[in-house]
C-alpha positions as CSV (number, residue, x, y, z in Angstrom):
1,X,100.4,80.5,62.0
2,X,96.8,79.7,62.8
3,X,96.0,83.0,64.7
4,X,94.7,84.8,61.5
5,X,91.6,81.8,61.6
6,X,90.6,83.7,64.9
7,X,89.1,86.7,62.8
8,X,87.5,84.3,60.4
9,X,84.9,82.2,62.7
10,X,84.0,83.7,65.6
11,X,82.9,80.5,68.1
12,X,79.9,82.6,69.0
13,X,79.0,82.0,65.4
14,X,78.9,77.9,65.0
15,X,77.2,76.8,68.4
16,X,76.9,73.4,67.4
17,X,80.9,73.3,67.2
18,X,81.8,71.9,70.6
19,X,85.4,71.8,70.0
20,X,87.5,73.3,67.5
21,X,87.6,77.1,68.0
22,X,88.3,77.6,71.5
23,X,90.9,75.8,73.8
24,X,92.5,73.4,71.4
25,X,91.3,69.8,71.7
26,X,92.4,66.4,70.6
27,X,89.6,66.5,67.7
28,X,86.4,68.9,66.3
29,X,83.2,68.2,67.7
30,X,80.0,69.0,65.9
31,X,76.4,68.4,67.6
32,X,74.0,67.5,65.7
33,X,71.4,66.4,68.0
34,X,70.6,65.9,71.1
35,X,72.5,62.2,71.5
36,X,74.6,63.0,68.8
37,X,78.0,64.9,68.2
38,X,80.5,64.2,65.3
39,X,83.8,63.8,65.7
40,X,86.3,65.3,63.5
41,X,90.1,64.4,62.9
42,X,93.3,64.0,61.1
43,X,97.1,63.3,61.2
44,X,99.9,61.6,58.4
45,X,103.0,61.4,58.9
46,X,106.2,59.8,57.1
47,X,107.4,56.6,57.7
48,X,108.7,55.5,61.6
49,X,109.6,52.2,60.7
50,X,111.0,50.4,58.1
51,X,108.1,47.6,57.3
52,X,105.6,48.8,55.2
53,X,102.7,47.3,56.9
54,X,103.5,48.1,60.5
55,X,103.6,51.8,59.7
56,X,100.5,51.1,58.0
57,X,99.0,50.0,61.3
58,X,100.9,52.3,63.3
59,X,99.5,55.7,61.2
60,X,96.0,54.5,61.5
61,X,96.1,53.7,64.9
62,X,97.6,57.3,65.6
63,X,94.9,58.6,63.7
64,X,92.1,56.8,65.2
65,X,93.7,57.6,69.1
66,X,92.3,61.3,68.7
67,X,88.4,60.3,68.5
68,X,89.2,57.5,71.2
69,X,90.8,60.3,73.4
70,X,87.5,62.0,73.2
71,X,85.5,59.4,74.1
72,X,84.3,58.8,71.2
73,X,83.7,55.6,68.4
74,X,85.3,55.9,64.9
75,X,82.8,55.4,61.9
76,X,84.7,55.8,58.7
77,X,88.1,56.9,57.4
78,X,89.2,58.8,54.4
79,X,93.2,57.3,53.7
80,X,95.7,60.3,53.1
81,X,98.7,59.4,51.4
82,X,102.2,61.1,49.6
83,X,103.5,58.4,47.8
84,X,107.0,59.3,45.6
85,X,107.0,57.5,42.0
86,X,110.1,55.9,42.9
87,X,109.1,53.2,44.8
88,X,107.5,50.1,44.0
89,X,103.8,50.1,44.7
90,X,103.7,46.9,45.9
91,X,105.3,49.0,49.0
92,X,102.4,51.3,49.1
93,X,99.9,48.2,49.2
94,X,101.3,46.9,52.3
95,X,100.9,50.5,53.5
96,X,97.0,50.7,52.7
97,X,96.9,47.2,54.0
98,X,97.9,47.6,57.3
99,X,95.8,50.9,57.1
100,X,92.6,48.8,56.1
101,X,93.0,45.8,58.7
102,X,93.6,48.5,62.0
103,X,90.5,50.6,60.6
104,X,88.9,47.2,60.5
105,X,89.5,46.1,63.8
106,X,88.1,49.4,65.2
107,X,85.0,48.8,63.7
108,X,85.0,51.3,61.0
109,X,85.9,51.2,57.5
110,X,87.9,53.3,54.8
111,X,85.6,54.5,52.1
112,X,88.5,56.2,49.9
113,X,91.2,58.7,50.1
114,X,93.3,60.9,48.2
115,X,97.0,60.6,46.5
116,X,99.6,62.9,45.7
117,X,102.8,62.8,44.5
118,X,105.6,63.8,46.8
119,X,109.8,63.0,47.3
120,X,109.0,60.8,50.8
121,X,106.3,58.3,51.7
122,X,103.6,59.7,54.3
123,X,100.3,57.9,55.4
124,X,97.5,58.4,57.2
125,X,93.7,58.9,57.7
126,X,91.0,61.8,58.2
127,X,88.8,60.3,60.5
128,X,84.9,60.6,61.7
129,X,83.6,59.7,64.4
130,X,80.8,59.6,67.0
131,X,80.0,60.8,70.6
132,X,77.1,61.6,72.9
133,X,77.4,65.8,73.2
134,X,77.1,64.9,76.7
135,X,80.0,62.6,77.3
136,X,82.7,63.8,75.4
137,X,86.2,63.7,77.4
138,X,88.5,66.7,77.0
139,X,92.2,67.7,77.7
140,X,90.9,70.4,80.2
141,X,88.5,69.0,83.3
142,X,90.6,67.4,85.7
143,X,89.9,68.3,89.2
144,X,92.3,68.5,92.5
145,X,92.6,64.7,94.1
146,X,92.2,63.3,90.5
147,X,94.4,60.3,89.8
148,X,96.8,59.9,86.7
149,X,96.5,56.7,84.8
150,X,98.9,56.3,81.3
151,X,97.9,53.5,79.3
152,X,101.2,52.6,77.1
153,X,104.6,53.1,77.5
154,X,106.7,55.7,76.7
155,X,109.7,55.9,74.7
156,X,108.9,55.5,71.2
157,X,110.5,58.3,69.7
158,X,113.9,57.2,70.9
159,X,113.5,54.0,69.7
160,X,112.5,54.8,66.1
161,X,115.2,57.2,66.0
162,X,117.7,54.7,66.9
163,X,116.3,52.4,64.2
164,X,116.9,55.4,61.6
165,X,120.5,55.6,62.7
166,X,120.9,51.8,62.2
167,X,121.8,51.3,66.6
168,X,118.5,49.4,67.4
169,X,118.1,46.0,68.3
170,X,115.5,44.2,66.4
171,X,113.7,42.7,69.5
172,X,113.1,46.9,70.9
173,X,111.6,47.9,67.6
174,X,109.1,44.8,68.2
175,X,107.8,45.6,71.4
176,X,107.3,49.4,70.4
177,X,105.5,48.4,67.2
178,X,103.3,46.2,69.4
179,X,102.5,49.4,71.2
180,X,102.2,51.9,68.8
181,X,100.3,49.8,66.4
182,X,97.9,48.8,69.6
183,X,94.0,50.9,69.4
184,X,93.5,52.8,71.8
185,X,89.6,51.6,71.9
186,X,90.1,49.4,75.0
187,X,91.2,52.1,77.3
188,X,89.1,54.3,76.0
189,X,86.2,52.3,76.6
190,X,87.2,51.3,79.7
191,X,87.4,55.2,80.8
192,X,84.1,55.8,80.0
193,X,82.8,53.6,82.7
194,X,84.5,55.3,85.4
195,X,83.9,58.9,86.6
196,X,86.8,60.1,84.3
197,X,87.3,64.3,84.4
198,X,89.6,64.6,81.5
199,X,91.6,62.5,78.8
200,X,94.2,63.4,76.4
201,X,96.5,61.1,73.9
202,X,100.1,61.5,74.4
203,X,101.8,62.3,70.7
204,X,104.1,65.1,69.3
205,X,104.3,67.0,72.2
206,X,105.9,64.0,74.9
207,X,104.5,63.4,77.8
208,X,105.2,66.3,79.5
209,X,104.0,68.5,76.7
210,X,100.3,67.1,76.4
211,X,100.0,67.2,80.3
212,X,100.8,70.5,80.6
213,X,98.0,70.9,77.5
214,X,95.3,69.4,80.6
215,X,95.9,72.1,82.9
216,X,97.5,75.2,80.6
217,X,95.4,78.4,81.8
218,X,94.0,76.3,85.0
219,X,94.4,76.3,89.2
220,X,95.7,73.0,88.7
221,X,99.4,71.2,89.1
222,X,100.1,67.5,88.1
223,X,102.5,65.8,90.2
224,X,103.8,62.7,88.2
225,X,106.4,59.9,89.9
226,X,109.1,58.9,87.4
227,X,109.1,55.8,88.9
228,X,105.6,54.4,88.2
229,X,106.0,55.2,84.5
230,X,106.4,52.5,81.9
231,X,109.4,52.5,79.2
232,X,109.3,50.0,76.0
233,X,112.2,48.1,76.2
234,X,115.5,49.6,75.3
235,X,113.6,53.0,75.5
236,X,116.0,53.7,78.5
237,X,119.6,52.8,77.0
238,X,119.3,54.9,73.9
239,X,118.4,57.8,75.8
240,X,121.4,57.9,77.8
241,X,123.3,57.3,74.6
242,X,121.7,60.8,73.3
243,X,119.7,59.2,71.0
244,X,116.7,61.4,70.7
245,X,115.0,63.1,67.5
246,X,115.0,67.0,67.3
247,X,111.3,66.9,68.7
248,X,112.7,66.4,71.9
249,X,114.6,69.4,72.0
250,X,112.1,71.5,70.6
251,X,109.4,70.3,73.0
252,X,112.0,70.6,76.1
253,X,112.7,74.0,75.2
254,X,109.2,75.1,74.5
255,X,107.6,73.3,77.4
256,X,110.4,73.3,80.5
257,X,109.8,76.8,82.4
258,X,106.2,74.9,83.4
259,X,108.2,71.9,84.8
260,X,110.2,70.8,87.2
261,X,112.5,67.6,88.7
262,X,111.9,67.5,92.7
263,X,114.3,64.4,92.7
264,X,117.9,64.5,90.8
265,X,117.3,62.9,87.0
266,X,119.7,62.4,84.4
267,X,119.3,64.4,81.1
268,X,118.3,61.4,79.6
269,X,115.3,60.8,82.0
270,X,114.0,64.3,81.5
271,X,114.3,63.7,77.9
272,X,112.4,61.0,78.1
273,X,109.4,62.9,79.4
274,X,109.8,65.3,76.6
275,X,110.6,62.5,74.1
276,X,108.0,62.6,70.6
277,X,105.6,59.9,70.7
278,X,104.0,58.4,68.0
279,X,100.6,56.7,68.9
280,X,100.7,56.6,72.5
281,X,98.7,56.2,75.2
282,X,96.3,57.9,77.0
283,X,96.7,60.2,79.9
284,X,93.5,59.6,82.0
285,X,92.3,62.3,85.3
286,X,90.3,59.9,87.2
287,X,88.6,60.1,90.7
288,X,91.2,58.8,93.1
289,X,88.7,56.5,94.3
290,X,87.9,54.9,91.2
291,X,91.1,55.0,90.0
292,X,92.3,51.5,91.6
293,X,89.3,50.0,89.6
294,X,90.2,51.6,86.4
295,X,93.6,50.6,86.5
296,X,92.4,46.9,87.7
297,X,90.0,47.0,84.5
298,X,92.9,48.6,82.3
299,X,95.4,45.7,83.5
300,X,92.3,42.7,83.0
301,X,91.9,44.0,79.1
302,X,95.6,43.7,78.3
303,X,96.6,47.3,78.4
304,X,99.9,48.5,79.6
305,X,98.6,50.7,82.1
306,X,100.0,52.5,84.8
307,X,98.8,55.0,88.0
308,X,101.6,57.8,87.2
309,X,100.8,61.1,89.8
310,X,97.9,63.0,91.0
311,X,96.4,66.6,90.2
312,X,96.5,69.1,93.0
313,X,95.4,72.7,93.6
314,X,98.0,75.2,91.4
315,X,99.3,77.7,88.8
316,X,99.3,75.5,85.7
317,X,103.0,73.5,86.4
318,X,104.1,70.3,86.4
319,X,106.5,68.4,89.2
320,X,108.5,65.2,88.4
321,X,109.2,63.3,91.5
């Protein structure tokens, strides 16, 4: 679909783009001087819970994650929203609401938006940013001995999809709204004081798709222990009922000759590695000995933060221990 854009701007062309045209990135990065790059970035997306403000909160946040995962600070936010005439738009206020107040607590603001009429709800934000050209964290960069930190849980997608088939308990849809409605700014921060090599957020693509995204074309392998990963609660259970959106399937099939299970798993763990997530966390490729600290200072600001595997010399794969 996008390949036809190759023939259109060559990178050679727009020097000052940092990221955008080449290896695909989290977000576009444009330098404008010296200290100063822009950050560039987008995403909306229909409804993944049923309150109105929490997806509010949740789309922002989601939004946000992608000049966070950069290394970057957000500065202002343009709302994006589908909005069918159906519904009440006292529904849509709560929306924009919960919007506003996550921009707010990032420190940005929303300075408008655009509206159009569609059959189903979808929200979100186009997002600017800021970032020193020479600082900015990308997908590609880790290095062999580098540590793997992951800074929420996983297993959002199965739990949203269990609240859209009416099988999950009110108290699991809590704890992943806490964590998908939770900025990634503290993490993020907290990664630029370390000697970090490379940072993605883990979205669409699972887990296991957005690590292979760090090393795709590289000499590099990421060995990641099943074991030191965290779940939101109830995140296990549906998955072994076979509760898992389409996403998963599509991103298992696309992503699984690049990965493999050294120790027996269940279909349902693997799907959980492949599982869609919606504003996760951030997969961080630290120096192993600045890793312990990192985590320590992740743990001490209240994130959910775990040390998950290692990089090591390779062809590009991922193992599962």
């Amino acid at each position: 679909m996008l390949r036809p854009l190759s023939a259109i701007f060559n990178p050679a062309d727009h020097s000052n783009l940092l990221a955008g045209l080449s290896e695909p990135d989290d977000a576009a990065v444009y330098q404008i001087d010296e200290a100063r790059a822009i950050i560039s970035t987008t995403d909306f997306f229909p409804p993944v819970v049923d309150d109105p403000y929490a997806f509010g909160t949740i789309a922002a946040a989601n939004a946000l994650s992608d000049v966070y995962a950069m290394g970057g600070r957000p500065l202002i936010a343009i709302n994006l929203v589908a909005y069918p005439d159906s519904l009440g738009i006292d529904i849509l206020s709560e929306i924009l609401r919960g919007g506003a107040e996550k921009v707010r607590e990032a420190g940005a603001v929303i300075a408008g938006g655009h509206t159009v009429t569609d059959k189903e709800p979808k929200y979100g934000l186009a997002v600017t940013g800021e970032v020193h050209p020479g600082r900015i964290l990308r997908k590609s960069g880790a290095k062999p001995g580098d540590a793997l930190i992951l800074t929420k849980p996983l297993g959002a997608g199965v739990i949203t999809t269990a609240l859209k088939r009416g099988a999950a308990h009110e108290d699991h849809v809590a704890d992943a709204v806490r964590g998908m409605s939770h900025l990634n700014r503290r993490a993020s921060e907290a990664a630029l004081a370390y000697d970090v090599h490379a940072m993605t957020d883990i979205t669409g693509y699972g887990l296991l798709g957005h690590a292979h995204e760090m090393i795709r074309h590289s000499q590099l392998d990421f060995v990641l222990r099943f074991d030191g990963l965290l779940f939101y609660d109830g995140a296990r259970d549906y998955a072994r009922q076979d509760i898992f959106a389409g996403g998963m399937y599509r991103n298992r099939d696309y992503y699984s000759p690049w990965c493999s299970f050294r120790a027996a798993r269940s279909e349902a763990d693997q799907g959980l590695l492949y599982d869609p997530q919606t504003s996760g966390g951030l997969l961080i490729a630290v120096s192993n000995e600045e890793a312990d600290d990192l985590l320590k200072t992740l743990l001490d600001e209240g994130e959910r933060a775990a040390l998950i595997g290692e990089v090591t010399s390779g062809t590009g794969r991922l193992h599962v221990e």
